[in-house]
C-alpha positions in Angstrom: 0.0 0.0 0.0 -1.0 2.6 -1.2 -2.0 1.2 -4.4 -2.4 1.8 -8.2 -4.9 0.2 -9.2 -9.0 -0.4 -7.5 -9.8 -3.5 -5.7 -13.3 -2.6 -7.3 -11.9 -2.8 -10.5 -10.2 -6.4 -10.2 -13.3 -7.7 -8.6 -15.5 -6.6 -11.7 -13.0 -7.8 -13.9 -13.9 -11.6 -12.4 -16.1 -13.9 -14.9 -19.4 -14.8 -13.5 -18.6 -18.6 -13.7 -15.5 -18.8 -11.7 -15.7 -20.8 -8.6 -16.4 -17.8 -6.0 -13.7 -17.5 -3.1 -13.7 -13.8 -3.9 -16.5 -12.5 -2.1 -16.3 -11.9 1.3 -20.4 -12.7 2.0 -22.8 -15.4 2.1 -25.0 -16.1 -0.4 -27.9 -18.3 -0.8 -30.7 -17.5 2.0 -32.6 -14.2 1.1 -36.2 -14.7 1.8 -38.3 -12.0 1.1 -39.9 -9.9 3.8 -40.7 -6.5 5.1 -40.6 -5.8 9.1 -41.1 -2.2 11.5 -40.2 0.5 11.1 -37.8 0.6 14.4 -34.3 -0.4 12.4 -32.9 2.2 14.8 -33.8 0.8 18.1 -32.8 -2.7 16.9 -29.6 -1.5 16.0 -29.1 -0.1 19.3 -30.7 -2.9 21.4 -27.7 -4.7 19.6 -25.1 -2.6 20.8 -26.5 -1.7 24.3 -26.8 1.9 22.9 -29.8 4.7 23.0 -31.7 4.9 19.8 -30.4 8.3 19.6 -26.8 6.7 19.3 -27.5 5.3 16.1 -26.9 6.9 12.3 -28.3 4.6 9.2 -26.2 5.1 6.2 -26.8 4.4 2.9 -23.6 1.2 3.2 -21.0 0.6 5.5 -18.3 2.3 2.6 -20.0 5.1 3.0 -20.4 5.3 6.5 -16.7 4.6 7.0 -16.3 8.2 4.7 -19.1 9.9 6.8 -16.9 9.2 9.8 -13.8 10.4 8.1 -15.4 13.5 7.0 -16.5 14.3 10.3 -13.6 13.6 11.9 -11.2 16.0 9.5 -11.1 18.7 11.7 -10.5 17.1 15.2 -7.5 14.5 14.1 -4.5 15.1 12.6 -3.6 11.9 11.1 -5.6 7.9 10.5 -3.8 4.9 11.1 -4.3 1.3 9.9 -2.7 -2.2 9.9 -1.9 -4.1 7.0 -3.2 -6.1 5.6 -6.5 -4.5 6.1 -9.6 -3.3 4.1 -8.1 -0.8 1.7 -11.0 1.6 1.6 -10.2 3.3 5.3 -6.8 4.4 3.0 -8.3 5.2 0.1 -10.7 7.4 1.9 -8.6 9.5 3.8 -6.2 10.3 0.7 -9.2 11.2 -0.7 -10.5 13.5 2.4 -6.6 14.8 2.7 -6.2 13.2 6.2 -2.4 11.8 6.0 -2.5 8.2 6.9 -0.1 5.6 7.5 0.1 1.9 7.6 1.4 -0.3 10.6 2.6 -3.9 9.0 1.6 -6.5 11.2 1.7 -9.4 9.1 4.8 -11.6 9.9 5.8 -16.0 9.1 3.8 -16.6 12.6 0.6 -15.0 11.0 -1.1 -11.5 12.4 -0.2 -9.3 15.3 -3.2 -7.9 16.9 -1.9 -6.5 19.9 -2.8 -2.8 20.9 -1.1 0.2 20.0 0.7 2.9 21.7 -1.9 5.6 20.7 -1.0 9.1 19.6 -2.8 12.4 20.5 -5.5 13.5 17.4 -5.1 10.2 15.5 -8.2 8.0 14.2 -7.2 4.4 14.5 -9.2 2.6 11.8 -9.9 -1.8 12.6 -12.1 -4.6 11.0 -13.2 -6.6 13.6 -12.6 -9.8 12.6 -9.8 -8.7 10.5 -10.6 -8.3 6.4 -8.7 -10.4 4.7 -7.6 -13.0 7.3 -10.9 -13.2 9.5 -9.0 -13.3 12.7 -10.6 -11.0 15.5 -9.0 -8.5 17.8 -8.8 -9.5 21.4 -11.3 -8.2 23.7 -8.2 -6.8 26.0 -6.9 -5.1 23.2 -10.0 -3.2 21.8 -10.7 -2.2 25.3 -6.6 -1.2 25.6 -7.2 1.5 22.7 -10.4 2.3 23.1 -9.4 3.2 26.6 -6.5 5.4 25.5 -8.1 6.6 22.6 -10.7 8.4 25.3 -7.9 10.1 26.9 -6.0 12.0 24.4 -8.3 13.5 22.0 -8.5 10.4 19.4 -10.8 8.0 17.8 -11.0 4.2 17.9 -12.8 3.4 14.7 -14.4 -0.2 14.3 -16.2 -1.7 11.3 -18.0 -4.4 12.7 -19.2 -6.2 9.6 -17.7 -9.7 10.1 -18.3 -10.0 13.9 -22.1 -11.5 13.1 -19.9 -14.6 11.9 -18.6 -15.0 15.5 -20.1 -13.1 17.9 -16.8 -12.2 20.0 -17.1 -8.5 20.0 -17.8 -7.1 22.8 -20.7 -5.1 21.7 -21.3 -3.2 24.8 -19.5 0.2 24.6 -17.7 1.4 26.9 -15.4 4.5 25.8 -16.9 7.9 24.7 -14.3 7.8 21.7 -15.5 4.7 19.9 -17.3 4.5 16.7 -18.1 1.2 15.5 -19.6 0.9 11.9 -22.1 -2.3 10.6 -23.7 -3.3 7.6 -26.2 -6.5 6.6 -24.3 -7.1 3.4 -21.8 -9.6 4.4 -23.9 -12.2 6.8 -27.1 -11.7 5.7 -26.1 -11.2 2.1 -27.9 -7.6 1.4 -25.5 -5.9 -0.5 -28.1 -5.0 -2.8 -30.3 -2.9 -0.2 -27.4 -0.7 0.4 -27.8 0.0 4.1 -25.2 0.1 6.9 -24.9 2.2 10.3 -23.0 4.1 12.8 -23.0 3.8 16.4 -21.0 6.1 19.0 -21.6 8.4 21.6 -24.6 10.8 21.7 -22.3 14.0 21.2 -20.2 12.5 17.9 -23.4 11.3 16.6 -25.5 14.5 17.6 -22.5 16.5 16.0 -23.1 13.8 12.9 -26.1 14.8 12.1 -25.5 18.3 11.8 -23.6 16.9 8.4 -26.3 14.4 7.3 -28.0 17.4 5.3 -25.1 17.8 3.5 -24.0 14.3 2.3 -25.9 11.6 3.3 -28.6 10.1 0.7 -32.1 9.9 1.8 -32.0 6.1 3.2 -35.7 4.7 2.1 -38.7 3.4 4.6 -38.5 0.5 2.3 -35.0 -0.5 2.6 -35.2 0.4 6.6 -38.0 -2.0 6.4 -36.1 -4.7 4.8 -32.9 -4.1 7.1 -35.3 -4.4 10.2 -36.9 -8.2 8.7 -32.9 -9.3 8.5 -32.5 -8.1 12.0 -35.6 -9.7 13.3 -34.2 -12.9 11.9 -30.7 -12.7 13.0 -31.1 -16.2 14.2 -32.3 -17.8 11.5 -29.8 -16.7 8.5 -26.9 -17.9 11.8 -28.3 -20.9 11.7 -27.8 -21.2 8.0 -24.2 -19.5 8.1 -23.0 -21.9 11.0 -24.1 -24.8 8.7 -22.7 -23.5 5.5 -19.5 -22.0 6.7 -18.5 -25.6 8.6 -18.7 -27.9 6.0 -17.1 -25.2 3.7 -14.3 -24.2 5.9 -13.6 -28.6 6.7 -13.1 -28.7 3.0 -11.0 -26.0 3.0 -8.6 -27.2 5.8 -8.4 -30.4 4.7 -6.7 -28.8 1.1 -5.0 -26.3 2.2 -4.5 -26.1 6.3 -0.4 -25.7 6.3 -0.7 -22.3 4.5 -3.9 -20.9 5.7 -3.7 -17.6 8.4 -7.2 -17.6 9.9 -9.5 -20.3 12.1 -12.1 -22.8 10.7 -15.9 -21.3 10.4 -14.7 -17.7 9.6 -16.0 -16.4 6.4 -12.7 -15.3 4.9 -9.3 -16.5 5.2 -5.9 -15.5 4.0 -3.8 -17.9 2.4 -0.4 -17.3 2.7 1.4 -17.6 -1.3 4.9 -15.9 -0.1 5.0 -13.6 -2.6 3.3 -12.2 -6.3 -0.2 -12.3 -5.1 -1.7 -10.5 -8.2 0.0 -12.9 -10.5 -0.7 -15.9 -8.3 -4.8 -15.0 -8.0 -4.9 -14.1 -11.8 -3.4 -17.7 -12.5 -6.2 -18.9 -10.1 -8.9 -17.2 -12.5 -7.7 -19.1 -15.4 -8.3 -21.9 -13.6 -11.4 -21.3 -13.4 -11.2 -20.1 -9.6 -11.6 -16.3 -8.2 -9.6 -15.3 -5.2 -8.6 -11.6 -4.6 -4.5 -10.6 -3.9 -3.5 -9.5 -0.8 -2.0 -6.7 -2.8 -5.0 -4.8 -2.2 -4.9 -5.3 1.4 -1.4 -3.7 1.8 0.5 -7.4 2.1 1.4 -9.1 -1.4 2.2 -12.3 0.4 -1.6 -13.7 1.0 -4.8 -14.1 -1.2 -8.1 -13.5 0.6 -10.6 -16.7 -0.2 -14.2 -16.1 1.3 -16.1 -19.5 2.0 -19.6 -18.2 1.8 -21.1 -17.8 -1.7 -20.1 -21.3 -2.9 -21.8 -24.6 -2.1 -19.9 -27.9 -0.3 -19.0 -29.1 -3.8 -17.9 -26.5 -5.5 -15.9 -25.0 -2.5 -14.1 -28.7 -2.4 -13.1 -28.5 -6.3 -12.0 -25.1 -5.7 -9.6 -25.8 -2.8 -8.1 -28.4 -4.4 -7.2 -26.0 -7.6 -6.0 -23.9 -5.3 -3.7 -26.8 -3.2 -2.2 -28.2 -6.8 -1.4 -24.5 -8.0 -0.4 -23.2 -4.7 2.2 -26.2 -4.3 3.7 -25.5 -7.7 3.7 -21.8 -6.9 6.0 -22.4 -3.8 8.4 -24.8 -5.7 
């Protein structure tokens, strides 16, 4: 990182009838349905928040830039890890926030210890991690968070993959923290474009001053939808569990001595050493999509998401991946 070239763009460049490892949600269970019109208090019965501590965006990408814009003024720099989700980079260039990125990939896998945290500085997180699916610590979210509170600085989390485990602590407990959500990845909604921003009442009252400005009018009819997903969180983890097991056994079983993640997560980083763009567009003319690390700051690892596919296709996939992979490394 930075990079040259747009994730978004690679990602449209995939044929349709690859074998899927590229996205990073489920697909397959998207019953229709309408529910209240409360998406705000479900949100923050969720987080252990006041209604009043909750902003609806139009995604989670956007909310993510919401949050940056607001925050302009107040820090003076946003860091990130690598490898991470390359938007929180891509949208503070954009902003002209100076960022920087703190490597902690290394040959024993991810480093998710807490950082020493600088005054005015927005820390940016995926929790679980995006690419490698591995979570943050409860001790070290609190460590930051914590700190964060103390010297004029932000703990920013996006929250999008912890439906998958549960481990977040989704209490809050720090005035400083703004955690970001969406329903695309576990209920597979990317198409009603709706996400959300939870934080303290005085960063989200100071929020909506700005929602005038920028933020799309967010439709009763995709609220509506967004509060049916909600209202069946148990049913579509149900599915997931199912689906995501007998995925991530196949994948193990193929490919367990160069994977960086833990079985059941939705994505996982497979460690290819170097030449990730070449390695994931040999992949693709094998009929199989992955997407290189090089867009998450660390051209060592492809990200392979386990939750579009079914068992059998998943398993013929993996093993491409095991006979190219093992060539790769020769």
């Amino acid at each position: 990182m930075p990079m040259d070239v747009s994730i978004f763009r690679y990602v449209d460049s995939i044929p349709e009838n690859n074998i899927n490892f590229a996205s990073s949600a489920m697909r397959g269970m998207n019953p229709d349905g309408l529910g209240g019109a409360d998406i705000e208090e479900q949100i923050a019965k969720l987080y252990g928040v006041q209604k009043e501590q909750v902003i609806v965006t139009p995604s989670n990408t956007f909310g993510s830039f919401f949050t940056l814009y607001h925050l302009r003024n107040k820090i003076s720099s946003m860091v990130t890890i690598t490898p991470e989700y390359p938007a929180f980079h891509y949208q503070a260039n954009e902003i002209g926030i100076k960022s920087s990125m703190d490597n902690r990939i290394s040959a024993d896998g991810l480093d998710l210890s807490p950082w020493d945290v600088e005054e005015k500085t927005a820390y940016f997180i995926s929790n679980p991690n995006n690419p490698t699916g591995l979570a943050w610590s409860e001790e070290s979210i609190k460590s930051i968070a914590r700190e964060t509170e103390g010297n004029e600085s932000y703990l920013v989390i996006d929250d999008t993959f912890s439906f998958f485990n549960g481990s977040f602590p989704r209490k809050m407990e720090t005035g400083n923290t703004i955690i970001l959500g969406s329903v695309s990845k576990f209920f597979g909604e990317s198409g009603i474009k709706m996400g959300w921003i939870v934080a303290g009442r005085q960063i989200i009252d100071d929020m909506r001053e700005l929602m005038g400005l920028m933020v799309p009018v967010i439709s009763n009819a995709v609220k509506r939808r967004g509060s049916y997903l909600l209202s069946n969180i148990n049913v579509y983890k149900e599915y997931n569990r199912k689906k995501l097991e007998d995925n991530s056994r196949i994948l193990f079983e193929n490919l367990d001595e160069y994977i960086i993640g833990f079985k059941g997560s939705i994505v996982n980083a497979i460690s290819v050493e170097r030449g990730s763009t070449k390695f994931s567009l040999s992949l693709m003319s094998e009929g199989v999509s992955t997407v290189p690390g090089y867009y998450f700051g660390s051209d060592s690892l492809v990200r392979v998401g386990i939750g579009a596919e079914d068992a059998e296709r998943t398993e013929k996939g993996a093993k491409v991946i095991a006979k190219m992979i093992s060539e790769w490394k020769r």
